[in-house]
N, C-alpha and C positions, 0 to 999 in steps of 0.2 A: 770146912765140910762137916764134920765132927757136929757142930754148933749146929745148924742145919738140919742133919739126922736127928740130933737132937728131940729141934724145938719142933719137927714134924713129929716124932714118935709119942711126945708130949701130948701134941695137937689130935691126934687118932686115937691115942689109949681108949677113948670114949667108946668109940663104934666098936675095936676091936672088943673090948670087955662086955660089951651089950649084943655081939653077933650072935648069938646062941637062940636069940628070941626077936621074933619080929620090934620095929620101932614101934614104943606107945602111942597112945596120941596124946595129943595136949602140948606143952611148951615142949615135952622132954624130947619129944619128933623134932622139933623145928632145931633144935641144937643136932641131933641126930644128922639132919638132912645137911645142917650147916656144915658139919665136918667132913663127910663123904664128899660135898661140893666141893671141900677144901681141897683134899684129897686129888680130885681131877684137873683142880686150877691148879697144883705142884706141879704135878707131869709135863703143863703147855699147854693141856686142851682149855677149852672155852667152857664155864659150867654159869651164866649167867640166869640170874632168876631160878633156881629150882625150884621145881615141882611138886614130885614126888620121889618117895624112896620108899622100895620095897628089896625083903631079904630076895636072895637068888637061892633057892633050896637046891638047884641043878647044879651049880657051883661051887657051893658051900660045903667045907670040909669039916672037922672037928675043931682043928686046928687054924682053919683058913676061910673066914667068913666073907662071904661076897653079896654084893648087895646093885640094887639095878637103879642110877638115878635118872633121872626127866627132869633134862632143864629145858630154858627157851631155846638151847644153842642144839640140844640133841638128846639121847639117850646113849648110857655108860653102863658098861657092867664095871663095879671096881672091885676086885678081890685084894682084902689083906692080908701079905703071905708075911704078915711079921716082920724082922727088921731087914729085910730088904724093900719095904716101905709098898704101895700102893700099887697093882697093875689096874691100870685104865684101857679099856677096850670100847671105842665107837660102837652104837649097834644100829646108827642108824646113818 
């Protein structure tokens, strides 16, 4: 489990250290959107094909950035509250 928390905290560093400012555009989005995707497919849920991903300013803490994805399977608010790793919330 250790290993796990790990290679997920590894895997997020990205998003969390960029929540501060909406995602770019260009490749550095598509990496962007790819991790938040990842992020929902941890939990169980379905995040195939994503969309789009934008910040959640209604959500977002200082500390706790959250962010809204659009895949084909639905739309996700995912907030990262640090290492207790990803909340994933259906919103549709």
């Amino acid at each position: 489990m250790p290993l796990l928390l790990a290679a997920l905290a590894a895997l997020l560093a990205p998003a969390v250290a960029a929540a501060a400012d909406p995602p770019p555009a260009g490749p550095a989005a598509e990496t962007d959107i790819g991790v938040v995707a990842t992020a929902v497919r941890v939990t169980g849920a379905r995040c195939e094909h994503p969309r789009r991903l934008e910040a959640d300013p209604a959500a977002t803490l200082v500390d706790r950035p959250a962010w809204i994805i659009t895949c084909e399977d639905g739309r996700f608010r995912v907030i990262f509250e640090g290492d207790t790793g990803p909340k994933v919330t259906p919103l549709d």
